[in-house]
Each structure stands twice: as C-alpha cells, then as structure tokens.
DSSP file (Angstrom, degrees, kcal/mol; ACC not computed):
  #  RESIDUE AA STRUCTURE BP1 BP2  ACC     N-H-->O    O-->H-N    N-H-->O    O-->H-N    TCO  KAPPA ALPHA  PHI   PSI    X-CA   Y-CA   Z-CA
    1    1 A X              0   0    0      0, 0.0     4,-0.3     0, 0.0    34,-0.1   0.000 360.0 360.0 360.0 -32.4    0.8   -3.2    4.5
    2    2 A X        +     0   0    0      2,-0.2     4,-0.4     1,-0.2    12,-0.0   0.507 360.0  57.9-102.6 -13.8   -2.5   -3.7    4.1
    3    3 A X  S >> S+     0   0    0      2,-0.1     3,-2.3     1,-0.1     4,-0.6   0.892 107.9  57.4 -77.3 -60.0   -3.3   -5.1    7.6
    4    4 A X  T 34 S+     0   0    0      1,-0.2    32,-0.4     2,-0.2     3,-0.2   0.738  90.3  65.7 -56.5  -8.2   -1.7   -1.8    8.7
    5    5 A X  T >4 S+     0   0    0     -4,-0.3     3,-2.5     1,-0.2    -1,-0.2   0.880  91.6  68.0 -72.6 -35.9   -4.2    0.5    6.7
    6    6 A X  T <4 S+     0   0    0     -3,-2.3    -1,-0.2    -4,-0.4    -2,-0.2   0.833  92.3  65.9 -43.4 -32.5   -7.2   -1.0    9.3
    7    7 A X  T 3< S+     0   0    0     -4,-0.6    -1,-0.3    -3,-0.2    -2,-0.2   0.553  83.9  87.9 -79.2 -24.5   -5.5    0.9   11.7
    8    8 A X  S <  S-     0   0    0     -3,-2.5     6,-0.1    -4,-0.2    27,-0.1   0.024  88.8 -80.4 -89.6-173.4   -6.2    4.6   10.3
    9    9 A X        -     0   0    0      1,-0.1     3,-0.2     4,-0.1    -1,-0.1  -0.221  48.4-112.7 -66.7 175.0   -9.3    7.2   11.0
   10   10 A X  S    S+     0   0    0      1,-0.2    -1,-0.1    -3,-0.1    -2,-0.1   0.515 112.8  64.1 -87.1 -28.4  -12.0    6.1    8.8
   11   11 A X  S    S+     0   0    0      2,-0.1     2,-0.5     1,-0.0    -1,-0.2   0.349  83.6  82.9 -75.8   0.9  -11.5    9.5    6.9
   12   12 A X  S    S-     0   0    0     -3,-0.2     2,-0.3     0, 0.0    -4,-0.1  -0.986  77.3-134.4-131.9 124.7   -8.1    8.9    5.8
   13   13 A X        -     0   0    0     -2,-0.5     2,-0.4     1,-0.0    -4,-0.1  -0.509  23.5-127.4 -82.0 131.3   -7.7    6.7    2.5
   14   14 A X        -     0   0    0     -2,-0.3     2,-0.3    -6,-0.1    -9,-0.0  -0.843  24.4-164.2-106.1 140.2   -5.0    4.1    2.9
   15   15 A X        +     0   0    0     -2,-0.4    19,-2.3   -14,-0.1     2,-0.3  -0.973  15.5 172.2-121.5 101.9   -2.1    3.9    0.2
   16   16 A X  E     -A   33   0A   0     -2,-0.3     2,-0.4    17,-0.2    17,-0.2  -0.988  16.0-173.8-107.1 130.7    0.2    1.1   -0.5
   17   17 A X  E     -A   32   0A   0     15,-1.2    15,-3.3    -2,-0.3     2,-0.3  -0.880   9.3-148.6-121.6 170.1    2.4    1.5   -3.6
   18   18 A X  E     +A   31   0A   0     -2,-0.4     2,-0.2    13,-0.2    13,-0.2  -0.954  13.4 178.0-132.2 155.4    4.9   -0.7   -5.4
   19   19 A X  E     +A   30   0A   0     11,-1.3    11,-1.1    -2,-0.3     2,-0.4  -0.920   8.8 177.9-140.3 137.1    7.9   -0.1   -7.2
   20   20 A X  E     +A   29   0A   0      9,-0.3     2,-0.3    -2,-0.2     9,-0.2  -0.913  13.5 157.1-138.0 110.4   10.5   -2.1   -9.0
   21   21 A X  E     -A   28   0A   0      7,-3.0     7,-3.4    -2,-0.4     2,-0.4  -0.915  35.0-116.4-140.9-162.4   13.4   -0.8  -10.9
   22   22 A X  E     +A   27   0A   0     -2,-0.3     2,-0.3     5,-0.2     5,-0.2  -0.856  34.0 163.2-127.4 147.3   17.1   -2.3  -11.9
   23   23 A X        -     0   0    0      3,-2.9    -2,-0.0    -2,-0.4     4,-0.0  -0.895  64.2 -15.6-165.8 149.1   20.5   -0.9  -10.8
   24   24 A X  S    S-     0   0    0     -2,-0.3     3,-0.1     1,-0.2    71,-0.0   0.879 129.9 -41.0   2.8  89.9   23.8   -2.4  -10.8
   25   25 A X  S    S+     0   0    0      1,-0.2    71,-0.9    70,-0.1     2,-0.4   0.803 117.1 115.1  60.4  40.6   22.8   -6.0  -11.3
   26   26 A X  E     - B   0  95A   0     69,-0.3    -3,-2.9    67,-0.0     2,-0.5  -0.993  62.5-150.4-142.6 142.3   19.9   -5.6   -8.9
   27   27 A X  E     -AB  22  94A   0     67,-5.4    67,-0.7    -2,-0.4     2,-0.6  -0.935  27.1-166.5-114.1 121.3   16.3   -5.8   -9.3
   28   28 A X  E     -AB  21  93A   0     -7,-3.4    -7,-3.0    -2,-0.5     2,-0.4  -0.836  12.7-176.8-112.7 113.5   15.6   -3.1   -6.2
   29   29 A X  E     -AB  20  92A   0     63,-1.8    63,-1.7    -2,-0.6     2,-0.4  -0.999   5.4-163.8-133.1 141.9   11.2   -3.5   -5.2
   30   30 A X  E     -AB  19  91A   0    -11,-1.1   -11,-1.3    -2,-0.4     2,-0.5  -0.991  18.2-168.0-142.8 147.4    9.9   -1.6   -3.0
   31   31 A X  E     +AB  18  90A   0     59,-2.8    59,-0.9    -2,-0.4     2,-0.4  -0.881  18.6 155.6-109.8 111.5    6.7   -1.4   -0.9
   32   32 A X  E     +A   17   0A   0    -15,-3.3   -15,-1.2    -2,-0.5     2,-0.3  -0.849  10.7 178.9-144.1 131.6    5.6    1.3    1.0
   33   33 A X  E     -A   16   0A   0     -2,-0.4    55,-4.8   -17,-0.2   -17,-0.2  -0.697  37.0-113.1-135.3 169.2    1.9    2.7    2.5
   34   34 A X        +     0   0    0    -19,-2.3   -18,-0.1    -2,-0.3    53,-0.1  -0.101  66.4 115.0-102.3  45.8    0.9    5.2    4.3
   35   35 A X  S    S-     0   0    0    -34,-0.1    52,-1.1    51,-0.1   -30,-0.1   0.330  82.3 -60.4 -94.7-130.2   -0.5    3.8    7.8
   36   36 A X  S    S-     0   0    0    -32,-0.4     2,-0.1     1,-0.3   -31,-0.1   0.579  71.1-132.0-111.3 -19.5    0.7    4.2   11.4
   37   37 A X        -     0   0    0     49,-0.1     2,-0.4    45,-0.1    -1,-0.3  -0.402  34.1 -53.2 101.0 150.9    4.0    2.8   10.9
   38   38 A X        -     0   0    0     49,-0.3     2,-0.1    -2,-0.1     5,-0.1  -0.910  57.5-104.4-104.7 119.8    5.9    0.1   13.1
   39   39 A X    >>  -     0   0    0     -2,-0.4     3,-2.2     1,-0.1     4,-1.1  -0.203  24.9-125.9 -21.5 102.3    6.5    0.4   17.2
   40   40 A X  H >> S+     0   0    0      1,-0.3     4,-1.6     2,-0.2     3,-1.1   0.829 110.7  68.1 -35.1 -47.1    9.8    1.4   17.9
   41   41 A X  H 34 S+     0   0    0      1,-0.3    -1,-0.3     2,-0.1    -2,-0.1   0.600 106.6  34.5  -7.9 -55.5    9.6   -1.6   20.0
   42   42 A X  H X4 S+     0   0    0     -3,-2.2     3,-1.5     2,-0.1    -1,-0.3   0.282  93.2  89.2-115.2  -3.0    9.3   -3.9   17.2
   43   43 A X  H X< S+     0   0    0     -3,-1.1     3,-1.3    -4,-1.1    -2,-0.1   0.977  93.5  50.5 -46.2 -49.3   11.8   -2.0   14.3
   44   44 A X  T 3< S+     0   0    0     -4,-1.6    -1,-0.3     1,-0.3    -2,-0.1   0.242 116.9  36.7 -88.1  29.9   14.7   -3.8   15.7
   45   45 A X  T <  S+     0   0    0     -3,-1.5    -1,-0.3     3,-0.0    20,-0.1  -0.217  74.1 122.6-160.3  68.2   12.8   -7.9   15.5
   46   46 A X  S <  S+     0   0    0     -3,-1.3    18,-0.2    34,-0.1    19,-0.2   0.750  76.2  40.5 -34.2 -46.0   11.0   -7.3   12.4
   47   47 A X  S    S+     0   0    0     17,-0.1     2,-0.3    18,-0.1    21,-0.1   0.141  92.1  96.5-116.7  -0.8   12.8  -10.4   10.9
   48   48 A X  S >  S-     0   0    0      1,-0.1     3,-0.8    20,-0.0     2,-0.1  -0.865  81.2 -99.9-112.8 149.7   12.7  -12.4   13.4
   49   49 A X  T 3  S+     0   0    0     -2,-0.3    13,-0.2     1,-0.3     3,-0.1  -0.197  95.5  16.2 -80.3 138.9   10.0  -15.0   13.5
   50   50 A X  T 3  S+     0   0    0     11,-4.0     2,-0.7     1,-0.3    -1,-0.3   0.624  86.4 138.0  93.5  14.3    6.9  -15.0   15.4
   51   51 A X    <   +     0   0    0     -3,-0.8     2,-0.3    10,-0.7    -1,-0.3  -0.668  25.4 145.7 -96.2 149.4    7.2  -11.3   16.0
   52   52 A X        -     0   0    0     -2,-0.7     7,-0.1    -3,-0.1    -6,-0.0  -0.973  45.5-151.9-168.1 135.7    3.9   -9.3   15.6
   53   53 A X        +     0   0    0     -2,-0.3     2,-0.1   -11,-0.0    -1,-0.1   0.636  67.6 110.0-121.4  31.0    1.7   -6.4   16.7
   54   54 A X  S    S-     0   0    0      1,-0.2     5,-0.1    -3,-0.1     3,-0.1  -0.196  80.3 -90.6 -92.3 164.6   -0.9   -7.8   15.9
   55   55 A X    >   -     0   0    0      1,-0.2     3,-0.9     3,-0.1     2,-0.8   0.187  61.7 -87.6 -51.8 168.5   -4.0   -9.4   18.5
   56   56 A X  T 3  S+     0   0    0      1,-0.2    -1,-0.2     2,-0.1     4,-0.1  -0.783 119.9  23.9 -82.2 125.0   -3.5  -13.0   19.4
   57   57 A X  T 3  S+     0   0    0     -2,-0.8    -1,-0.2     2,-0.6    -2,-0.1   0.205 105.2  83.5 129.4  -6.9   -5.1  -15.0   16.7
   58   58 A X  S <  S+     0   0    0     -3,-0.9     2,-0.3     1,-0.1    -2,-0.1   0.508  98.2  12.1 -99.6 -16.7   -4.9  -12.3   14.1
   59   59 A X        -     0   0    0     -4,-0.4    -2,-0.6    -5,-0.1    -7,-0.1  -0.907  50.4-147.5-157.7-178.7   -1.2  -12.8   12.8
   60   60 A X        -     0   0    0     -2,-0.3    -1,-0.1    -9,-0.1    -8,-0.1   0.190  34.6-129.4-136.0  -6.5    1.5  -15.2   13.0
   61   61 A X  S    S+     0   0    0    -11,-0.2   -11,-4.0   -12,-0.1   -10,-0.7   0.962  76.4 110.6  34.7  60.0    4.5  -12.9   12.8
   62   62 A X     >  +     0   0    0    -13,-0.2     4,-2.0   -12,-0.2     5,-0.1   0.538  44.2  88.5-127.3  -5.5    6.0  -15.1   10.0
   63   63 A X  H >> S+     0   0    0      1,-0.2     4,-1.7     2,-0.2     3,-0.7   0.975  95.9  27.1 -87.0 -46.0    5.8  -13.1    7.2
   64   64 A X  H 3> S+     0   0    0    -18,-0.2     4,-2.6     2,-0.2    -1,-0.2   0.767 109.0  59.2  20.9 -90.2    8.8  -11.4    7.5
   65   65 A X  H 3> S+     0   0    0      2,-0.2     4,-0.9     1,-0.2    -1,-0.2   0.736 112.0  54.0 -75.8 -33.4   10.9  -13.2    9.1
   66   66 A X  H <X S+     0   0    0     -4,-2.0     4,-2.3    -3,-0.7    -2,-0.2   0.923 110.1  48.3 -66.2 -40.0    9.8  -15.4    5.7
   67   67 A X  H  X S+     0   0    0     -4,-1.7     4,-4.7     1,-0.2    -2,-0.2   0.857 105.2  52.9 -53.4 -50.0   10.7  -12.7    3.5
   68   68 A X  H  X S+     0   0    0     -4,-2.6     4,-1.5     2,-0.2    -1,-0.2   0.819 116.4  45.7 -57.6 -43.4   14.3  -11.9    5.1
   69   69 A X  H >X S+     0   0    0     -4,-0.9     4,-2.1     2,-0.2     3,-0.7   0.996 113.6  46.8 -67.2 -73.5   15.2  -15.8    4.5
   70   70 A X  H 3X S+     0   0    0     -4,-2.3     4,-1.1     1,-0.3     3,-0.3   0.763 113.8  42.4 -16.9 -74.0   14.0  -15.9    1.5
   71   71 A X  H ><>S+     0   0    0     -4,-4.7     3,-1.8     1,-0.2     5,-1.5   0.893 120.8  49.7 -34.3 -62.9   15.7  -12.6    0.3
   72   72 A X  H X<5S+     0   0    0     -4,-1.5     3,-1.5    -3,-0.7    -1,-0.2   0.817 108.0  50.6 -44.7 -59.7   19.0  -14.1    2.3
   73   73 A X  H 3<5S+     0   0    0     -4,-2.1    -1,-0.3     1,-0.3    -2,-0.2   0.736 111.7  44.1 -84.4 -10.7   18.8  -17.3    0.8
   74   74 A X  T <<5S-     0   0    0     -3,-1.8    -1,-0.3    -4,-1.1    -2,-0.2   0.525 119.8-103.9 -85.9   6.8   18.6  -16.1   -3.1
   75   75 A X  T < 5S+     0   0    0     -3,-1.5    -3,-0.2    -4,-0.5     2,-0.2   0.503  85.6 111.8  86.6  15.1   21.5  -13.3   -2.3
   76   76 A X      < -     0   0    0     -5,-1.5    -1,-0.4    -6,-0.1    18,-0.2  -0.345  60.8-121.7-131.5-177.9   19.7  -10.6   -2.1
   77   77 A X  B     -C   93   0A   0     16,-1.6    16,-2.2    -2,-0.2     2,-0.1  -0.645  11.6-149.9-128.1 171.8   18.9   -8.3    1.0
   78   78 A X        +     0   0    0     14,-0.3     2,-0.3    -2,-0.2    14,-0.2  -0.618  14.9 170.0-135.4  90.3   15.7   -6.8    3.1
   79   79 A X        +     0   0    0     12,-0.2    12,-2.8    -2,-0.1     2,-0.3  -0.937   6.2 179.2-132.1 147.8   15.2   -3.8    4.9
   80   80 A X  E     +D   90   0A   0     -2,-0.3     2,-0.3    10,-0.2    10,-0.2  -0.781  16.1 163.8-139.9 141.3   11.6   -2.0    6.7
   81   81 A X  E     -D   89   0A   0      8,-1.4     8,-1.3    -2,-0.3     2,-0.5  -0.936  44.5 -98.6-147.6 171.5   11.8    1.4    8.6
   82   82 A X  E     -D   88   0A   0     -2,-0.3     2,-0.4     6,-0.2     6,-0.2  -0.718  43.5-115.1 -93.8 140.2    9.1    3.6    9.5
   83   83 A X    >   -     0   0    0      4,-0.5     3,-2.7    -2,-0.5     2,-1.4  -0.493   8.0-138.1 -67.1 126.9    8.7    6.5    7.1
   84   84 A X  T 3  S+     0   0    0     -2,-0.4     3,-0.1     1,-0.3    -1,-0.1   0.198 107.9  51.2 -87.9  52.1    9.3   10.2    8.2
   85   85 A X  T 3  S-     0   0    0     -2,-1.4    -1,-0.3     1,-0.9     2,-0.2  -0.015 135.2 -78.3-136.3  -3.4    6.4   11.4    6.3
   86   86 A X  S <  S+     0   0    0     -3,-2.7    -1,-0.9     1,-0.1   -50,-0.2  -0.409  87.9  54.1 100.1 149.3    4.1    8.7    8.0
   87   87 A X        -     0   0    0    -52,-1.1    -4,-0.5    -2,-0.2     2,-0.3  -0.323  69.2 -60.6 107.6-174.5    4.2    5.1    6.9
   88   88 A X  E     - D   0  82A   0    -55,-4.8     2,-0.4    -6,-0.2    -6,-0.2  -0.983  32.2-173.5-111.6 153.9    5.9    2.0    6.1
   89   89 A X  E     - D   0  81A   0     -8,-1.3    -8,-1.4    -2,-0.3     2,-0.4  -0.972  11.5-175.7-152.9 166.1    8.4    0.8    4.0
   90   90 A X  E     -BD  31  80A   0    -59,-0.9   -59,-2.8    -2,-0.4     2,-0.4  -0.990   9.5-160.7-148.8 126.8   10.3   -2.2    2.6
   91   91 A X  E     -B   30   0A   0    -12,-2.8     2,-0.5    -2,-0.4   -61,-0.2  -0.839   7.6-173.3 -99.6 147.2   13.1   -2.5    0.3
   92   92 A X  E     +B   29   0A   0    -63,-1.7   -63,-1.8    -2,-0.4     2,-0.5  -0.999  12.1 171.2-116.9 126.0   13.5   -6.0   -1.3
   93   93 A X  E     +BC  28  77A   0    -16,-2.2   -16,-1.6    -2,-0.5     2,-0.3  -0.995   7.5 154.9-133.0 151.0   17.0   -6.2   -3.5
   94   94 A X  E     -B   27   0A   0    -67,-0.7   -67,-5.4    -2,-0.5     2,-0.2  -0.886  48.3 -74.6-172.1 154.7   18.1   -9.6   -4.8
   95   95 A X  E     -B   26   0A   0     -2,-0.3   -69,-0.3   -69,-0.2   -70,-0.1  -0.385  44.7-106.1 -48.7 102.2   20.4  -10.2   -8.0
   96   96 A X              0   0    0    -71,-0.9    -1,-0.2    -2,-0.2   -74,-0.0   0.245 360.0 360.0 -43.3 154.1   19.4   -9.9  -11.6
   97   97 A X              0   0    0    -71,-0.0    -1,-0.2     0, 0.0    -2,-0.1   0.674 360.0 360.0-102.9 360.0   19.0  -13.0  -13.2
C-alpha cells in the first residue's frame, strides 16, 4: 500500500487505513489506501508469485502471493480489488483462535 502512494500527484496526501473486527468466528482485517489502484492486467495474478508492477529491481512480486499461502495455510481466506472510489483494498479473514 504504501509503495502505491509514490505513485500519486505530489498534492494529494496518501492514506492507508487498517481495520480489524470479529464476526462469526472470524477475525476479518482489512487494509485499504487511497492510490492509483491495481492494472486490470494484474487483478486476476495478484496471488501468484513473482507478479508485480513494479520496475525491475524495485519489487519481487512475493508479497502476496506470501500472504494468500499464508492466509490458505491457517484456514482463513484473501481477497484485493481496486476500489470504486479510487484505491486499494485487501480483506484478510482467518479463524478465531
């Protein structure tokens, strides 16, 4: 989120907030800021590794694609869309402990 804030005018204040709350057995966090947003291009291989849209040498495209496992592998889910207001955002849900 915060790599995507470089991207805006220099006059526009970048916002990423976070959120957490609990709902039927789920701890539901969610991330979301207000920069340019993901290529259509790239919506659909967010998760997959090594995907990026960033310069060579500037990103790895792993972070993701770490996150999605991650999520996966404690039971819990991951999902990023572009905002229609502008933005990004990312839901995290995984299983109350």
């Amino acid at each position: 989120a915060l790599d995507s804030l470089d991207q805006l005018p220099q006059e526009q204040a970048g916002l990423v907030t976070l959120s957490a709350t609990s709902e039927a057995g789920q701890v539901i966090i969610c991330l979301r800021d207000n920069g340019p947003g993901a290529a259509p291009e790239i919506l659909e291989h967010l998760f997959e590794p090594f995907v990026t849209d960033k310069d060579v040498g500037t990103g790895t495209g792993l972070g993701l694609a770490l996150a999605h496992a991650t999520a996966r592998s404690l039971g819990g889910s991951i999902e990023a869309d572009n905002l229609e207001s502008g933005g990004f955002e990312v839901v995290l849900r995984l299983p109350q402990a």
